[in-house]
N, CA, C and O atoms as CSV, one atom per row, in Angstrom:
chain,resi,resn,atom,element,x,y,z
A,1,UNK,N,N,122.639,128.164,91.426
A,1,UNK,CA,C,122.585,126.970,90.619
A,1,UNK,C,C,121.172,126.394,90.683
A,1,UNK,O,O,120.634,126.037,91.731
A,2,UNK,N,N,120.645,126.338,89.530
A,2,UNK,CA,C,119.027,125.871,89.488
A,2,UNK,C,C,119.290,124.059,89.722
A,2,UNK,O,O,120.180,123.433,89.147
A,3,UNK,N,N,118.359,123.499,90.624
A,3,UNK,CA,C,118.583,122.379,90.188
A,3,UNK,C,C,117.596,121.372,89.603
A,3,UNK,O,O,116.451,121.646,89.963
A,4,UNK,N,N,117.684,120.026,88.622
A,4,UNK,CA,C,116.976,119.820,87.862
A,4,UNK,C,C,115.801,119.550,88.400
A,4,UNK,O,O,115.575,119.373,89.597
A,5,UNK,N,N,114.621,119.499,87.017
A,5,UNK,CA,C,113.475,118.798,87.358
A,5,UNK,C,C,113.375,117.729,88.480
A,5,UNK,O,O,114.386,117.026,88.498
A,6,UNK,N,N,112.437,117.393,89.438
A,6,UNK,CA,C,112.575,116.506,89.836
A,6,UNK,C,C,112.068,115.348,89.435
A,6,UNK,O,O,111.248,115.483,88.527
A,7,UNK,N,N,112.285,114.104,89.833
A,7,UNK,CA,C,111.710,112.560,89.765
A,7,UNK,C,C,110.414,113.072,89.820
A,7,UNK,O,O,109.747,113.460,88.860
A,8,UNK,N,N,109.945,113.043,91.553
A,8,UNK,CA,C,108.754,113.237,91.990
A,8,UNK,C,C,108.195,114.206,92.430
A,8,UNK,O,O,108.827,114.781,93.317
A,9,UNK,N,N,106.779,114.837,92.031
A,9,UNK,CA,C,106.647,115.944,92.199
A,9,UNK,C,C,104.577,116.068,93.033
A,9,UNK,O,O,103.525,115.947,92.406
A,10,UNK,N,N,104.756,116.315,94.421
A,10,UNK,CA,C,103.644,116.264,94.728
A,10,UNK,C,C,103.030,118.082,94.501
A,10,UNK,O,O,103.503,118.906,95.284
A,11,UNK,N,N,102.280,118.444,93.717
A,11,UNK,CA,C,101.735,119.615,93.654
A,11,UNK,C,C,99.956,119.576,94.614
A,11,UNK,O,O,99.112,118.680,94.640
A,12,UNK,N,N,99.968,120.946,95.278
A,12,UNK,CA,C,99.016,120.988,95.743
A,12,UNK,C,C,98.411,119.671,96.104
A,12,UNK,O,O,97.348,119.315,95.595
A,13,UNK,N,N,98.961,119.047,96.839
A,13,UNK,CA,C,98.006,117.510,96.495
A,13,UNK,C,C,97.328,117.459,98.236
A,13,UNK,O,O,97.884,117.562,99.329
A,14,UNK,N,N,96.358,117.320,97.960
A,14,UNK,CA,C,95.535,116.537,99.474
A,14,UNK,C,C,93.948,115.745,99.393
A,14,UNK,O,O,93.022,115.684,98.585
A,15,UNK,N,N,94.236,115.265,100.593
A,15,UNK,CA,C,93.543,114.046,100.565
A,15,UNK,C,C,92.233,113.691,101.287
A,15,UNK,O,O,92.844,113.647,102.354
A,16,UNK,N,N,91.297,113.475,101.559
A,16,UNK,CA,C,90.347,113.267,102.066
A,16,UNK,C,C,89.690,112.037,102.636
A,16,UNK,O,O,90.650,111.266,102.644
A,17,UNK,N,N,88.754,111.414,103.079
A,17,UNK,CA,C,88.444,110.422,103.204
A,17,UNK,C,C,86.705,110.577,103.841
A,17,UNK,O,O,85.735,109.831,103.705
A,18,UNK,N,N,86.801,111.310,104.242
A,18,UNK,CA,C,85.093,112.052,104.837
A,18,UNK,C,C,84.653,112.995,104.231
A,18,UNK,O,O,83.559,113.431,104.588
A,19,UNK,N,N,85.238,113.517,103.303
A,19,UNK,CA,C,84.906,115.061,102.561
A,19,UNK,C,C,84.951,116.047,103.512
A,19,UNK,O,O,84.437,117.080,103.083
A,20,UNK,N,N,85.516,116.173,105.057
A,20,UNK,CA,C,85.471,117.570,105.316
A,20,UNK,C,C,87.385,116.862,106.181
A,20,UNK,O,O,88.274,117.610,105.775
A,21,UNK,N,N,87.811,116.027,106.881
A,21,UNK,CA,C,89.031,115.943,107.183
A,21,UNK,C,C,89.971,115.766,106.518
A,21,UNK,O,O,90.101,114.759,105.821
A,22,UNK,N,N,90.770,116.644,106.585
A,22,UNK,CA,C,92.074,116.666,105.362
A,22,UNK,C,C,92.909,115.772,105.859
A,22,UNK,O,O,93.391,116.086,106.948
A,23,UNK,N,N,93.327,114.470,105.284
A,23,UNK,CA,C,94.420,113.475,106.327
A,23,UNK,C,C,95.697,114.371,105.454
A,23,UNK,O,O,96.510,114.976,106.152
A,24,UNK,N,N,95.817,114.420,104.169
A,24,UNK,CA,C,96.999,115.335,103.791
A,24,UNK,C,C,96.744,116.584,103.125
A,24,UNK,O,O,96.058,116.602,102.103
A,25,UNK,N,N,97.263,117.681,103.644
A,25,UNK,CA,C,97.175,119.236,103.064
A,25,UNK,C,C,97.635,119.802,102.303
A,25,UNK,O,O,98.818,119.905,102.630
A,26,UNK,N,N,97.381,120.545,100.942
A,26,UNK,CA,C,98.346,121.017,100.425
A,26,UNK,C,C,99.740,120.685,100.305
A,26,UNK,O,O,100.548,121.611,100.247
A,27,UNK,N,N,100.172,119.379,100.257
A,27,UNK,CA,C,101.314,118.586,99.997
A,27,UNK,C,C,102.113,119.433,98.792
A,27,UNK,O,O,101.814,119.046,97.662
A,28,UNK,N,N,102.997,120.432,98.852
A,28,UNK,CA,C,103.990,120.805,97.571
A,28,UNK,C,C,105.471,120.130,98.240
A,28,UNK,O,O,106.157,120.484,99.198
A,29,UNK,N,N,105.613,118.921,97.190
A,29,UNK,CA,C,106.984,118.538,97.716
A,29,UNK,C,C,107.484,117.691,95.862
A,29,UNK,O,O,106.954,117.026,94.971
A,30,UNK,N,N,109.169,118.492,96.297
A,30,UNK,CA,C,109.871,117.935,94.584
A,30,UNK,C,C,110.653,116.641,95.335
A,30,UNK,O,O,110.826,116.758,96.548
A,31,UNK,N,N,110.970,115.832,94.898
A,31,UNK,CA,C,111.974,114.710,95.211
A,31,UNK,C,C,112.924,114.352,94.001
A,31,UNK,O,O,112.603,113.784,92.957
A,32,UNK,N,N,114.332,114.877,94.431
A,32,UNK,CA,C,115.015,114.533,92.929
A,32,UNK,C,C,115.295,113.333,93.158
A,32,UNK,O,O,115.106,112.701,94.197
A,33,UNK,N,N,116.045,112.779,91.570
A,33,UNK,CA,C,116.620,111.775,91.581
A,33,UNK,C,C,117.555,111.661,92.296
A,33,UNK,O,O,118.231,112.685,92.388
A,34,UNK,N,N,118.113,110.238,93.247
A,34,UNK,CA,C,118.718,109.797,93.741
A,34,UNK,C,C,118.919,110.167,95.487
A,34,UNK,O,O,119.593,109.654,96.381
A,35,UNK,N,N,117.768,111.554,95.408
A,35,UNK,CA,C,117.341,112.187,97.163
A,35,UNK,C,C,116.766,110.591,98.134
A,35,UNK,O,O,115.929,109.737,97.843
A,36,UNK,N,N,117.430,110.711,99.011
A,36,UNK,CA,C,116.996,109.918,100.136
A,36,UNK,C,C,116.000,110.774,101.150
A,36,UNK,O,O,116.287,111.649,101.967
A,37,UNK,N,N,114.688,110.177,100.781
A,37,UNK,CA,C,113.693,110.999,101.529
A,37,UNK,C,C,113.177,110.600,102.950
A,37,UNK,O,O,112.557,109.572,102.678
A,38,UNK,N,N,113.075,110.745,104.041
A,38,UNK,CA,C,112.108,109.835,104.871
A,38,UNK,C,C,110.950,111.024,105.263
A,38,UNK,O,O,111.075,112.249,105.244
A,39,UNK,N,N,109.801,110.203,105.618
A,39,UNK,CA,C,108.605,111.161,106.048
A,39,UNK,C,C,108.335,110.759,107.531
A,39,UNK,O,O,107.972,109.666,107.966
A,40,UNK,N,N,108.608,111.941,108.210
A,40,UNK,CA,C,108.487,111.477,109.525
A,40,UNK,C,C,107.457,112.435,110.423
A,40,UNK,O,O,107.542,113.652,110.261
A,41,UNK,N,N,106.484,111.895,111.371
A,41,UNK,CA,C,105.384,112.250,111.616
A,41,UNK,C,C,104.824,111.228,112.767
A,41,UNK,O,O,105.096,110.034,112.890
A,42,UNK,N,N,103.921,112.078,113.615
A,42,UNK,CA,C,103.068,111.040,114.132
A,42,UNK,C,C,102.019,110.525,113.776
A,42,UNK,O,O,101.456,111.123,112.858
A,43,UNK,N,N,101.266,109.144,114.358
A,43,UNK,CA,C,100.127,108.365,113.554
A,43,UNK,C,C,99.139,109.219,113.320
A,43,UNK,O,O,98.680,109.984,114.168
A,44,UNK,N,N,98.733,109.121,112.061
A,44,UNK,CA,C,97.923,109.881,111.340
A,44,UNK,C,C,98.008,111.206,110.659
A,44,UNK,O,O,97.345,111.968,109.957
A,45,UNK,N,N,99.081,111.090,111.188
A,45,UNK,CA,C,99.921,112.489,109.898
A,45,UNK,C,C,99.528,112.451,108.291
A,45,UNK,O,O,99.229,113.447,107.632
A,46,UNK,N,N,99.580,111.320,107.879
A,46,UNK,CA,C,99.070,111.592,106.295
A,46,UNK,C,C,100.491,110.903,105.428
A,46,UNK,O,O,100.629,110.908,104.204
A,47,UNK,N,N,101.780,110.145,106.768
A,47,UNK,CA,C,102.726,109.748,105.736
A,47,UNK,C,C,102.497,108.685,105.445
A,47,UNK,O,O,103.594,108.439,104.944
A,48,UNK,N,N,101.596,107.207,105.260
A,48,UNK,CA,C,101.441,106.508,104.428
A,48,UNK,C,C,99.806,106.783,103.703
A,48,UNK,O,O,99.192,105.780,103.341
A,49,UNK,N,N,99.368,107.718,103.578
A,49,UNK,CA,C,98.914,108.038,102.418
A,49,UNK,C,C,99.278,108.420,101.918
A,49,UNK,O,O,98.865,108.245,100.771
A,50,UNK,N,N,100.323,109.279,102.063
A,50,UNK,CA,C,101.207,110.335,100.881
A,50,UNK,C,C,101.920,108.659,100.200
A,50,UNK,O,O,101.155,108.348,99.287
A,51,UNK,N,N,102.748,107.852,100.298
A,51,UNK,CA,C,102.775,106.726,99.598
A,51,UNK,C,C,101.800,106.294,98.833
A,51,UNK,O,O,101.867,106.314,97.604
A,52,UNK,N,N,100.607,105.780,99.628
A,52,UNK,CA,C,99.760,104.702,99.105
A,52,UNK,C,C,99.385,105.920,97.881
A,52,UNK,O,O,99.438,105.393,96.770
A,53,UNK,N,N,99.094,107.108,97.824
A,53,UNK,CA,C,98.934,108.205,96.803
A,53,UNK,C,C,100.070,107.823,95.664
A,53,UNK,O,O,99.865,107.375,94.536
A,54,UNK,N,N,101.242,108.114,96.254
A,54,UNK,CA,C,102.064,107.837,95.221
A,54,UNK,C,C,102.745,106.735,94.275
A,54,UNK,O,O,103.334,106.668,93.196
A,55,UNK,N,N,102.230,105.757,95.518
A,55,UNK,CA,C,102.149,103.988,94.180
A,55,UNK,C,C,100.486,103.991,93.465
A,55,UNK,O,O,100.006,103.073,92.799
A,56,UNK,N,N,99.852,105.217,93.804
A,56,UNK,CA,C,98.322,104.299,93.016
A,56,UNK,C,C,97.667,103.974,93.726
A,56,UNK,O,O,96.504,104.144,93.361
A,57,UNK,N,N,97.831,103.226,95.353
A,57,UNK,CA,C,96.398,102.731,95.906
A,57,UNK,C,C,95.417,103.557,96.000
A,57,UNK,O,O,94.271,103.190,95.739
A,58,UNK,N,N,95.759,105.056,96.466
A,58,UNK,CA,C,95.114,105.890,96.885
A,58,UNK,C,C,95.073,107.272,95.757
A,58,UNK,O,O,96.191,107.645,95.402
A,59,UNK,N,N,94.117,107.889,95.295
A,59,UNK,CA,C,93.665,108.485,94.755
A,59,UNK,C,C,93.921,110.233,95.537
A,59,UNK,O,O,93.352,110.378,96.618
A,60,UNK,N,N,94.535,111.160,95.130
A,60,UNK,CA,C,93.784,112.629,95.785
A,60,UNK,C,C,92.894,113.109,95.706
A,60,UNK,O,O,92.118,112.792,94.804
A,61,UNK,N,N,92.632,113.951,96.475
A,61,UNK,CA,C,91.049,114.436,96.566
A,61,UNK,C,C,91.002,115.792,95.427
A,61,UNK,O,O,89.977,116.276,94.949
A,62,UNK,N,N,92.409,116.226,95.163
A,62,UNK,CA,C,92.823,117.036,94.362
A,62,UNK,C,C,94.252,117.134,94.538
A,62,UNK,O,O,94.650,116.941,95.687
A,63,UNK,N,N,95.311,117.453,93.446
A,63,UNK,CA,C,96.391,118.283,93.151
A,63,UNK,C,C,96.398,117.383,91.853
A,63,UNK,O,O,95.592,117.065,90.978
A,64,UNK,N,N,98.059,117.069,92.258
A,64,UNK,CA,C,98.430,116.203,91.039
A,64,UNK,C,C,100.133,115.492,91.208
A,64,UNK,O,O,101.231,116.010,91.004
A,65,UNK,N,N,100.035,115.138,91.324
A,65,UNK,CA,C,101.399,113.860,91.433
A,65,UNK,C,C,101.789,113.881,90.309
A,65,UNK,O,O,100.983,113.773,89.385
A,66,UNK,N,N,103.367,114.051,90.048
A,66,UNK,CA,C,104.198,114.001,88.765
A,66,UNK,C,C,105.523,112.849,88.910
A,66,UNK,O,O,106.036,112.613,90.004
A,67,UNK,N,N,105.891,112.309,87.863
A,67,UNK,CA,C,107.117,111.779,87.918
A,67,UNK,C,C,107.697,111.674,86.758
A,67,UNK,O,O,106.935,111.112,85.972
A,68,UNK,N,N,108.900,112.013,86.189
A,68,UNK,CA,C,109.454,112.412,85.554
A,68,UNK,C,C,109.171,113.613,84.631
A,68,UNK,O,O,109.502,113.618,83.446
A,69,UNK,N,N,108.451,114.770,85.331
A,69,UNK,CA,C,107.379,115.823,84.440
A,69,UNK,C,C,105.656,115.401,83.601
A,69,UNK,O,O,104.924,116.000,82.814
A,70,UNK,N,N,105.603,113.976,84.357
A,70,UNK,CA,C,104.552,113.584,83.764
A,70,UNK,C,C,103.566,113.680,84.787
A,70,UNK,O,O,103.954,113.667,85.955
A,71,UNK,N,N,102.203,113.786,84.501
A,71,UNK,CA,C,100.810,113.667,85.535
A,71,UNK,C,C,101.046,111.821,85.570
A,71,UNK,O,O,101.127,111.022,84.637
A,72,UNK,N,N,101.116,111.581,87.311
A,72,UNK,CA,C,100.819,109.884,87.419
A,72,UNK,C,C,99.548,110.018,87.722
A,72,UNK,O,O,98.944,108.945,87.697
A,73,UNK,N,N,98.948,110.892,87.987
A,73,UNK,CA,C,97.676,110.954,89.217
A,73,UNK,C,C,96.425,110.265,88.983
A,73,UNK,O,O,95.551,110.083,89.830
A,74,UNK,N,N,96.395,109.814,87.510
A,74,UNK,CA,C,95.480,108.842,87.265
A,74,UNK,C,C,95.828,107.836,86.692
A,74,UNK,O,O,94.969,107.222,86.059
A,75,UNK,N,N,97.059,107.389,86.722
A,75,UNK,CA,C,97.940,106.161,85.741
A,75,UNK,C,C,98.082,104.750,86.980
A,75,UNK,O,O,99.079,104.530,87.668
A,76,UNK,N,N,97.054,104.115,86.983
A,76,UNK,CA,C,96.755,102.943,87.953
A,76,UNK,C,C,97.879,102.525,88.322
A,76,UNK,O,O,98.853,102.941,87.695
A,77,UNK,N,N,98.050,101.758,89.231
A,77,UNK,CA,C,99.388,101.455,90.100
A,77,UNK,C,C,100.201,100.584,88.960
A,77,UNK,O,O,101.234,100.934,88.389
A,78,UNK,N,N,99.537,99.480,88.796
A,78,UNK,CA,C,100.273,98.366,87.277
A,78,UNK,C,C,101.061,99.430,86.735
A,78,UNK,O,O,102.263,99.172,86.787
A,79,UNK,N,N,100.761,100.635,86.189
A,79,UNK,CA,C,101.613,101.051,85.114
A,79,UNK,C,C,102.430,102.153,85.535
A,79,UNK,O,O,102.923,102.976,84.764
A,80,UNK,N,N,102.658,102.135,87.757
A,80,UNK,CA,C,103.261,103.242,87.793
A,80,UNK,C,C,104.872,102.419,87.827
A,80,UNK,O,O,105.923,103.059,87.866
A,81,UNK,N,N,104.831,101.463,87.812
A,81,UNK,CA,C,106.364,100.552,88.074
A,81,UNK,C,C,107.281,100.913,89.242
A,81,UNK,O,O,108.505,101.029,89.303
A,82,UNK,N,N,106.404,101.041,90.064
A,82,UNK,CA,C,106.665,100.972,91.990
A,82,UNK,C,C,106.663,99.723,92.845
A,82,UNK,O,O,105.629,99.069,92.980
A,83,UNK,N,N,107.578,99.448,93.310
A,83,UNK,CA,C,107.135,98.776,94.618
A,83,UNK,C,C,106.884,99.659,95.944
A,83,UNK,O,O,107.038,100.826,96.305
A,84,UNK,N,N,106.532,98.757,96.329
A,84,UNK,CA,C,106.349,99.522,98.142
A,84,UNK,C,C,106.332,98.336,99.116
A,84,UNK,O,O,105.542,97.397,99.028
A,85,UNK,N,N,107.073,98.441,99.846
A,85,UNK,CA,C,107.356,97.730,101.264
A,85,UNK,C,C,106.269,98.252,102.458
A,85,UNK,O,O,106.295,99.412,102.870
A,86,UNK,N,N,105.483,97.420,102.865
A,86,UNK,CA,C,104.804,97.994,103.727
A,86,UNK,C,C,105.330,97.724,105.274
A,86,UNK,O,O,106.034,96.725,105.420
A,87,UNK,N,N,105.080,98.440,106.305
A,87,UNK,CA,C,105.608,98.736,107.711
A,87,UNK,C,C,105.384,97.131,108.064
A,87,UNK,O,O,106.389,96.571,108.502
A,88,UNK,N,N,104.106,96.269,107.917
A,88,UNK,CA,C,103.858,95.564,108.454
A,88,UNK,C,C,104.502,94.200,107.493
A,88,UNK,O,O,103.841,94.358,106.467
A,89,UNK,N,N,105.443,92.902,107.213
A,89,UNK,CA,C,106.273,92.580,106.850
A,89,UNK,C,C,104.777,91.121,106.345
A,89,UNK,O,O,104.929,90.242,105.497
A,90,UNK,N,N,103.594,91.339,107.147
A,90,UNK,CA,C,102.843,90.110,106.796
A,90,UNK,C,C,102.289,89.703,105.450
A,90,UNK,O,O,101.465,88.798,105.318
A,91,UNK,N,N,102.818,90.466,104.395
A,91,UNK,CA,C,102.546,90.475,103.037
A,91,UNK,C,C,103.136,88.892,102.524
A,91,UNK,O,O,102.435,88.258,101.736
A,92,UNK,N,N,104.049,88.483,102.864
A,92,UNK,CA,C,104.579,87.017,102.612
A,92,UNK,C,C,105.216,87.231,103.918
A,92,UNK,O,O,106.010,88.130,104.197
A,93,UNK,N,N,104.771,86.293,104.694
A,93,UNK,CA,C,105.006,86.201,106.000
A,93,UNK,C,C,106.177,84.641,105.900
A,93,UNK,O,O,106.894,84.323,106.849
A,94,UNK,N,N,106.139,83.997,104.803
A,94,UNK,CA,C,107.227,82.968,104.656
A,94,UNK,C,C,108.106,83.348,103.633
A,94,UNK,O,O,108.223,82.701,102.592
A,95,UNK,N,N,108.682,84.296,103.866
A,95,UNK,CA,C,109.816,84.459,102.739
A,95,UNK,C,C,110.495,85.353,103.692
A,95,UNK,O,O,109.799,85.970,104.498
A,96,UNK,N,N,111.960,85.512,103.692
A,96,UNK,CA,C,113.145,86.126,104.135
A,96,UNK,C,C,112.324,87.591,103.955
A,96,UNK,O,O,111.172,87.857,103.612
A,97,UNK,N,N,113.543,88.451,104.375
A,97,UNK,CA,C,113.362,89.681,104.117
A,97,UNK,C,C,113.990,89.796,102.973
A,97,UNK,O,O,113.220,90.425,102.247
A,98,UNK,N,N,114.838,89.576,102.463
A,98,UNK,CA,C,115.538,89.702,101.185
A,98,UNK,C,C,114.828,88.809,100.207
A,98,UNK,O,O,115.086,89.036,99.025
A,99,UNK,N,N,113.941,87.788,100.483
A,99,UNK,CA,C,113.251,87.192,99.295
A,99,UNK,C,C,112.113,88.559,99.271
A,99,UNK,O,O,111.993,88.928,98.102
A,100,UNK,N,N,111.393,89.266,100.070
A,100,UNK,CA,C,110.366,89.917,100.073
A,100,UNK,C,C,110.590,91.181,99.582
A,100,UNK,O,O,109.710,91.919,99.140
A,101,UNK,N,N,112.221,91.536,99.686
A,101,UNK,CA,C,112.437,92.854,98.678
A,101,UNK,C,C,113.096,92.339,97.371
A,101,UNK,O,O,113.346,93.107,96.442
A,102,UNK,N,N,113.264,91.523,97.349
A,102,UNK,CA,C,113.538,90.981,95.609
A,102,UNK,C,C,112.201,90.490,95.016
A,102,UNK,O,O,112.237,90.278,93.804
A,103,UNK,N,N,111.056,90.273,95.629
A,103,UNK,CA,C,109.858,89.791,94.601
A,103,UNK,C,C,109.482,90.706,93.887
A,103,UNK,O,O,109.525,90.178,92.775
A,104,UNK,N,N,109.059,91.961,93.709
A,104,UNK,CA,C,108.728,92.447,92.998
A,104,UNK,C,C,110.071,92.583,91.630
A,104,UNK,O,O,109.577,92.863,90.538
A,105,UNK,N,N,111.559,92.420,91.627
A,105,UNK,CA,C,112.347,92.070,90.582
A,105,UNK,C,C,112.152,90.827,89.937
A,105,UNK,O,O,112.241,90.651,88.721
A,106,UNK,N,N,111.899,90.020,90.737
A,106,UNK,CA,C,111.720,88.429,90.349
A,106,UNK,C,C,110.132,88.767,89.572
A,106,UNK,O,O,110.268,87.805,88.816
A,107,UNK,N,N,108.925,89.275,89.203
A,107,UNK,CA,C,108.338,89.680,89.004
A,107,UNK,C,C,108.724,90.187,87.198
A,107,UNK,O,O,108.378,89.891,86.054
A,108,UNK,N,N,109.553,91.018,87.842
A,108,UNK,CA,C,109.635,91.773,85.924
A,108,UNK,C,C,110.799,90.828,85.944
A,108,UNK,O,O,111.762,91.420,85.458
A,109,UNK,N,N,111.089,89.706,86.275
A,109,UNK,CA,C,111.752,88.704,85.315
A,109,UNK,C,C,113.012,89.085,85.331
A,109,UNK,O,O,113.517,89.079,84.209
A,110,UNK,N,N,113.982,89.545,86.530
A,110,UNK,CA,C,115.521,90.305,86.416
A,110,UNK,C,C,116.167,89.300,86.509
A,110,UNK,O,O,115.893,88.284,87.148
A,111,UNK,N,N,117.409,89.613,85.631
A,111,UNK,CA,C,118.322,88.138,86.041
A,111,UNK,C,C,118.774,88.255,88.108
A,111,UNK,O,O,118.771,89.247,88.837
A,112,UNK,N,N,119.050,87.005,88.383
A,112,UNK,CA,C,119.545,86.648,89.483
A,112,UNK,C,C,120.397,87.179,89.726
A,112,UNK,O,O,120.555,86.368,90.639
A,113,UNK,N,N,121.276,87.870,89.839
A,113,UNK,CA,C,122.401,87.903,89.539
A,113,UNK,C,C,122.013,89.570,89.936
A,113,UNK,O,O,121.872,89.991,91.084
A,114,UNK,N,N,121.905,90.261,88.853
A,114,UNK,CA,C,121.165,91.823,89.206
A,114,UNK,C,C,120.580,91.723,90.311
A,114,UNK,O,O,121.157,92.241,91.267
A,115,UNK,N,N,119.432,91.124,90.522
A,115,UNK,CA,C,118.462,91.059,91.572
A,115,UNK,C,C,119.031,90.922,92.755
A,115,UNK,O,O,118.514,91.329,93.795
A,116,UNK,N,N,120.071,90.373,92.688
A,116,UNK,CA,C,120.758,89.706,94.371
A,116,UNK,C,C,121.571,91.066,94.297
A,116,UNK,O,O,121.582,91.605,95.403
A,117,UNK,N,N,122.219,91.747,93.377
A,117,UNK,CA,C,123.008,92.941,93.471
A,117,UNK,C,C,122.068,94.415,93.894
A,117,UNK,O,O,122.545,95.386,94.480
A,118,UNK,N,N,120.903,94.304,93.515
A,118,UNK,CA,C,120.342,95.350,94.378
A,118,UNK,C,C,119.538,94.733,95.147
A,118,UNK,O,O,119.373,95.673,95.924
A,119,UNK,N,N,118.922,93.948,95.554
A,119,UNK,CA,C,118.607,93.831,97.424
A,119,UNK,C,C,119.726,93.840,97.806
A,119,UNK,O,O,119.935,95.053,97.795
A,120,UNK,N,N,121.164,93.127,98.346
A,120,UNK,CA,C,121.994,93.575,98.472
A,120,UNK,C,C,122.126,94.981,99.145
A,120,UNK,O,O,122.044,95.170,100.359
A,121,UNK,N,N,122.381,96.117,98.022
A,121,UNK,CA,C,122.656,97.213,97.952
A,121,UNK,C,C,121.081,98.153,98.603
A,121,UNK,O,O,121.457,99.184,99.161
A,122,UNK,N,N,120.139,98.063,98.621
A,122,UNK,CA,C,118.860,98.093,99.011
A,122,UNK,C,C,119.052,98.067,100.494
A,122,UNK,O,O,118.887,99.055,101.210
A,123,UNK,N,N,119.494,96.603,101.015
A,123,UNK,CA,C,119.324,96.381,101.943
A,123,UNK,C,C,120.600,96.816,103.260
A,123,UNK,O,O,120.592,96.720,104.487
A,124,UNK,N,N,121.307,97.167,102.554
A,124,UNK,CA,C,122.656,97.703,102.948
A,124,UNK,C,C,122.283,99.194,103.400
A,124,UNK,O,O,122.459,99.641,104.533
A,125,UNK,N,N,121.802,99.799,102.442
A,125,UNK,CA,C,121.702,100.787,102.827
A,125,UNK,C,C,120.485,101.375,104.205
A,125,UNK,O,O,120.462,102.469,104.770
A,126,UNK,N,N,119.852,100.527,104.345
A,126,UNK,CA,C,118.878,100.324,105.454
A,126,UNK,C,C,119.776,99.638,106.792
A,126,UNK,O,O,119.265,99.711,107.909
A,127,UNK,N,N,121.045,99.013,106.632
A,127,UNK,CA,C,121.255,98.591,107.716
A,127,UNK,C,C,120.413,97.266,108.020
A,127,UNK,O,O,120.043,97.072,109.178
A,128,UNK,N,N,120.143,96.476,107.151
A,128,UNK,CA,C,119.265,94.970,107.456
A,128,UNK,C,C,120.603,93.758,106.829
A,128,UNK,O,O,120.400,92.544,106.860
């Protein structure tokens, strides 16, 4: 059984930062829809650049990042329609945890109502 295209698609992708240390290598990884992924590694492994790569902060040094069969790899973060939660929670250091994963919905303007139904469900599934 073939299975479909994926969501996300890291091809050949790695990363640099000095021009000779690779923080990520040859990254080939598919992520389908609805896969629960975690990246697990020790510090400096390359798993929050492989993120910050895949919302936009961070640029590859080469491959190419896909999502939905499309090249994101140069489509600036604004127009990749990602959030990202970062490890460190000091991004709004006065707001709940559930106000801080609903801002980016409150953002594109979701009704209340939706919004409280997936943090909720978001946050459920994390066990918070």
């Amino acid at each position: 059984m073939a299975l479909s295209d994926p969501l996300v698609r890291f091809s050949s992708v790695q990363k640099t930062y000095d021009g000779s240390t690779l923080v990520v290598r040859d990254l080939n990884l598919d992520i389908q829809s609805g896969e629960f992924l975690s990246l697990l590694g020790p510090s400096g492994s390359g798993k929050t650049t492989t993120l910050m790569m895949l919302a936009g902060f961070e640029s590859p040094t080469s491959g190419e990042i896909f999502l939905a069969g499309k090249s994101i790899t140069k489509t600036p973060p604004h127009k990749r329609n990602f959030g990202m939660v970062f490890q460190n929670y000091a991004l709004f250091p006065h707001m709940s945890i559930a106000d801080n994963v609903a801002y980016p919905l409150t953002v594109r303007k979701m009704g209340k109502s939706e919004r409280e139904d997936k943090v909720k469900r978001a946050l459920d599934m994390v066990h918070l």
